[in-house]
C-alpha positions in Angstrom: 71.5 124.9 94.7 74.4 126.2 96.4 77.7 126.3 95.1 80.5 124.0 96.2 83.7 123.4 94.1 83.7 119.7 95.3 81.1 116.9 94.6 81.3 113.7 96.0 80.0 110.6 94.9 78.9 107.4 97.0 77.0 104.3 96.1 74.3 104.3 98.9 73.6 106.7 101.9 75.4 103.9 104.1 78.9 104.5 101.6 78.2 108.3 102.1 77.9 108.3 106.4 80.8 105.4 106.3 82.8 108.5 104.6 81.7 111.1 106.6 84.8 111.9 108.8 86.7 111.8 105.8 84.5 114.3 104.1 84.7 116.5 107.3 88.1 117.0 106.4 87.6 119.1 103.1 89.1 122.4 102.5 86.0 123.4 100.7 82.0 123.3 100.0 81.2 119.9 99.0 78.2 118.4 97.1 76.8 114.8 97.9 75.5 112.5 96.0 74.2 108.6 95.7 71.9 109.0 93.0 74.4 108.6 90.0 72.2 108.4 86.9 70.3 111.3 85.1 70.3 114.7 85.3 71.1 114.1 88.8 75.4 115.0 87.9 74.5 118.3 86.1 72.2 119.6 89.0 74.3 122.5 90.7 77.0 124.7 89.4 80.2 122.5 87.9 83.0 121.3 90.4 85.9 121.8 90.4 86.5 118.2 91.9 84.7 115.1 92.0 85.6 112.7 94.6 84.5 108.8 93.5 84.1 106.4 96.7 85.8 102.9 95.8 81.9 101.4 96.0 80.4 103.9 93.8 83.3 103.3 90.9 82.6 99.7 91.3 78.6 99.9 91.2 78.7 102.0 87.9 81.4 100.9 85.2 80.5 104.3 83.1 80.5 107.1 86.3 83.6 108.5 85.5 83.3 109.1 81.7 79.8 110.6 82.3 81.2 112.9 84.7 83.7 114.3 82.3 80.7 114.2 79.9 79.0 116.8 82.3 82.1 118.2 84.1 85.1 118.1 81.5 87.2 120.9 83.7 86.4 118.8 86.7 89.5 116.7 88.7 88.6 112.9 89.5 89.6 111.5 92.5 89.0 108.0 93.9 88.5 107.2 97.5 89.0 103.3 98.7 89.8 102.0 101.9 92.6 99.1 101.9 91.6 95.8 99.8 88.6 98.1 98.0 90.7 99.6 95.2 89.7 98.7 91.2 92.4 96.9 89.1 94.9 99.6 88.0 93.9 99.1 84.0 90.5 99.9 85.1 92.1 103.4 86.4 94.4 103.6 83.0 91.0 103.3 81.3 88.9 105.9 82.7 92.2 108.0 82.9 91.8 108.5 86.8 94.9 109.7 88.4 94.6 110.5 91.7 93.8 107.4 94.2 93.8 108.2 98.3 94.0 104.8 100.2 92.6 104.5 104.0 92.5 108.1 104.9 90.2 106.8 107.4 92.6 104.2 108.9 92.7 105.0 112.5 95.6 104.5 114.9 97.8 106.8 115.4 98.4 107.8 112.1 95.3 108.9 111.8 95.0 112.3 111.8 98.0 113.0 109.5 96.4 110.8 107.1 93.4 113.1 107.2 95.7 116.0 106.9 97.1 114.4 103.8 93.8 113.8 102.4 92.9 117.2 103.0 96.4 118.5 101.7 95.8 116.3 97.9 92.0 118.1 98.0 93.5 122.0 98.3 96.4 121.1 95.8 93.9 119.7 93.1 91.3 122.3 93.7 94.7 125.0 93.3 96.5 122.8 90.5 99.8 122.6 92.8 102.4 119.9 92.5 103.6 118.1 95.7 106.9 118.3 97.5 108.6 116.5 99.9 108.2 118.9 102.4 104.3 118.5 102.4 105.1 114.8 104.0 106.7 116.1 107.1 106.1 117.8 110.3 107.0 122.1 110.0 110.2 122.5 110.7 111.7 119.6 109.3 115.2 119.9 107.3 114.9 118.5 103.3 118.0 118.1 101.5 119.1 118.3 98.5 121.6 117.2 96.3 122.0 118.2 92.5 124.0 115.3 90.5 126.7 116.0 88.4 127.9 112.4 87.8 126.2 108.8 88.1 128.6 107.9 90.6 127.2 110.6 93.4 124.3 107.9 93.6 126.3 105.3 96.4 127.0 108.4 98.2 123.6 110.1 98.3 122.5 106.3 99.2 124.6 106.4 102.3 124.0 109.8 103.2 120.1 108.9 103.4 121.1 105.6 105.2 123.3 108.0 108.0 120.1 110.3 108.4 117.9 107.4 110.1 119.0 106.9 113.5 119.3 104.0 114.9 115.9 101.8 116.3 115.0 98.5 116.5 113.2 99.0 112.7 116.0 100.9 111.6 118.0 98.3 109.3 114.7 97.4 106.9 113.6 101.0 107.0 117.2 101.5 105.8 117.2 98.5 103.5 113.6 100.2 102.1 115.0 103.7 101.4 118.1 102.5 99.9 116.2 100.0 97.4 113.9 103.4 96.7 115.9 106.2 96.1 118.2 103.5 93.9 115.1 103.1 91.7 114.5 107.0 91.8 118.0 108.3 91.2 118.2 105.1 88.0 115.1 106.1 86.6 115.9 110.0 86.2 119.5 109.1 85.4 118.9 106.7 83.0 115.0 106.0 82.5 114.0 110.0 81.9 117.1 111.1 78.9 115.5 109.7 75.7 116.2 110.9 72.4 112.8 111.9 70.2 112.1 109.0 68.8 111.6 107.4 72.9 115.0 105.5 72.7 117.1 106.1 75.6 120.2 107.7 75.5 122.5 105.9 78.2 122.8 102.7 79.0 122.3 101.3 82.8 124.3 100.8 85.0 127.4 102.7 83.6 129.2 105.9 84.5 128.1 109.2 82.8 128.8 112.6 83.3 125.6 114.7 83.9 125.2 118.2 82.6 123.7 121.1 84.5 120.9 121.2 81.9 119.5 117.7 83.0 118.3 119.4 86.6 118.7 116.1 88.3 118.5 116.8 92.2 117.4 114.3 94.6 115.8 115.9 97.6 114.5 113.8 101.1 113.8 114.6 104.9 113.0 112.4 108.0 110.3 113.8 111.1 109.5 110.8 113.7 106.4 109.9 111.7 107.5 110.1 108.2 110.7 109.9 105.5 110.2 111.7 102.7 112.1 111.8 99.2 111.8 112.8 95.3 114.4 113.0 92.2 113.4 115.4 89.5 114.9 115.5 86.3 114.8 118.2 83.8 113.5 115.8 80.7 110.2 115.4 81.4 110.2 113.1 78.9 107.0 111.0 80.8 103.5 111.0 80.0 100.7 110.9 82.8 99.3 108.1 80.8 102.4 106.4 80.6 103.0 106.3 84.0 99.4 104.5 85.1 100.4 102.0 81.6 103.2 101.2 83.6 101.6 100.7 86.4 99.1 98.5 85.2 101.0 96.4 83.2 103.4 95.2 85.8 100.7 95.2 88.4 99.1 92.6 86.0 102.0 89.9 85.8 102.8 87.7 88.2 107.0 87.9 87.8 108.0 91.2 86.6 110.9 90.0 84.2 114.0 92.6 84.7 113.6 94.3 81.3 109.7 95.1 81.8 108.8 98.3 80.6 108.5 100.8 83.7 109.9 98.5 86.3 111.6 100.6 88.3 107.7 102.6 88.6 106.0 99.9 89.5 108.5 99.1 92.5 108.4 102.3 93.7 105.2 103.0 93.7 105.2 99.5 95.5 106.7 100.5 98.3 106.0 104.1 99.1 102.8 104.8 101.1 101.7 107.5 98.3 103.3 108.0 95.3 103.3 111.4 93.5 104.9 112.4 90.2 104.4 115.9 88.0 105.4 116.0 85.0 106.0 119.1 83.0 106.2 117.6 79.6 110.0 118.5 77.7 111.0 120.0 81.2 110.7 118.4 83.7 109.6 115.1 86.0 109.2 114.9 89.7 108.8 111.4 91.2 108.9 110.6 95.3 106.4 110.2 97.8 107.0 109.1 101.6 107.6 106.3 103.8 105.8 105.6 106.8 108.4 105.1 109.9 108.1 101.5 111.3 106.8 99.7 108.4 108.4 96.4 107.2 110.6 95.9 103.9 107.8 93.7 102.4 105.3 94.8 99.0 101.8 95.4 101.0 98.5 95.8 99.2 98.6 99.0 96.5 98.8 102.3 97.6 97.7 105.9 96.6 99.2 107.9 94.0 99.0 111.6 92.5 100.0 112.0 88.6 99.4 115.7 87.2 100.5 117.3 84.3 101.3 121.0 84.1 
């Protein structure tokens, strides 16, 4: 059978052909499938990637833990269109980290979706982290602003408010990106510095010096499509599982109480269109992800998210 570094799994034929415009958007070779038991997994050489529609993860409760039986070096990645995507402690379970939300979704954002899509395929087949710039048209300006103090956050706030010009969506896209990088710039200011036992070494909320070693640099850029933004912290005191835990357990209450454990993830993965964070364990974490221009201040259905470890 001929090689191809990708296989991609689908419930029926009908699940595969509803895909295929997505799938024409791969980078590289790609195996089909809709026969998911047997020897059926092992025929061909081993992927590099295995991409899991929403109806196929559904249809067979133990497809991702026999793939990593048969294909342990192999990347999962789920593929669900909007209202189709599993429980998150379903995800924490099977340990799948990478989840791509209505690549297929039309309008006009449709073909930067697909170039998105096909942007998270060549990272994971090349194990490379994303960046900020990777949301936003060539050509557009990122900035960046390294932290020396807690109280540059207000000011980094308003310099991200100045950079969105004015619209007739421009105060709740404002209000939106203000309420995110808050969360961001809190979590790597105070959330990430943890002594080794996991307590945390500042308390919220007040003023703190912060010394060159901590790396904390909050980075964003705006195209007409798109604003883009990330904090990284030089801790990397998170844990790829720890994030989807997170996750999942907020995503499973009904009121997040303001002391929840990983809060402050949970509402920004909330309301980002896709979520990524790389974590470089003792060095380094890189949370952010992008905002879609023209979208209300309001928590709409889950979205995607990349978590890798390097």
């Amino acid at each position: 059978m001929t090689s191809a570094p990708i296989l991609a799994l689908f419930r029926s034929g009908a699940d595969r052909d509803r895909w295929s415009p997505v799938l024409a958007a791969l980078p590289a070779p790609c195996r089909t499938m809709h026969r998911l038991t047997g020897d059926d997994l092992t025929a061909g050489d081993a992927p590099r990637l295995a991409i899991v529609s929403a109806a196929a993860y559904a249809a067979a409760p133990h497809l991702s833990a026999a793939l990593r039986s048969r294909h342990p070096a192999a990347e999962l990645l789920l593929l669900a269109a909007d209202g189709e995507q599993p429980p998150l402690h379903r995800l924490f379970d099977d340990r799948i980290r990478h989840l791509v939300i209505n690549p297929d979704g039309g309008g006009a954002a449709h073909a930067d979706e697909l170039r998105l899509f096909r942007l998270a395929v060549e990272k994971l087949l090349r194990g490379e982290s994303w960046q900020v710039g990777d949301y936003l048209q060539p050509g557009a300006a990122v900035f960046e602003f390294p932290l020396s103090c807690s109280c540059q956050k207000e000011e980094i706030i308003d310099r991200l408010e100045r950079l969105i010009p004015d619209s007739a969506d421009a105060g709740s896209l404002r209000q939106r990106a203000a309420l995110l990088a808050d969360e961001l710039l809190e979590n790597a200011m105070f959330g990430a510095p943890r002594d080794p036992n996991g307590t945390a070494l500042f308390r919220k909320g007040t003023d703190r010096p912060i010394g060159p070693e901590e790396a904390i640099r909050f980075r964003f850029g705006l195209d007409d499509r798109t604003l883009a933004m990330e904090v990284e912290d030089g801790w990397g005191s998170l844990a790829p599982e720890e994030v989807l835990a997170h996750l999942a357990k907020n995503e499973a209450r009904q009121l997040l109480e303001p002391t929840a454990g990983g809060r402050g993830l949970f509402i920004i993965w909330r309301f980002l269109d896709r979520l990524h964070v790389t974590i470089t364990p003792g060095r380094q974490t890189v949370i952010g992800g992008q905002i879609r221009l023209g979208e209300p201040l309001t928590e709409r259905p889950p979205r995607g998210f990349h978590i890798s470890a390097h």
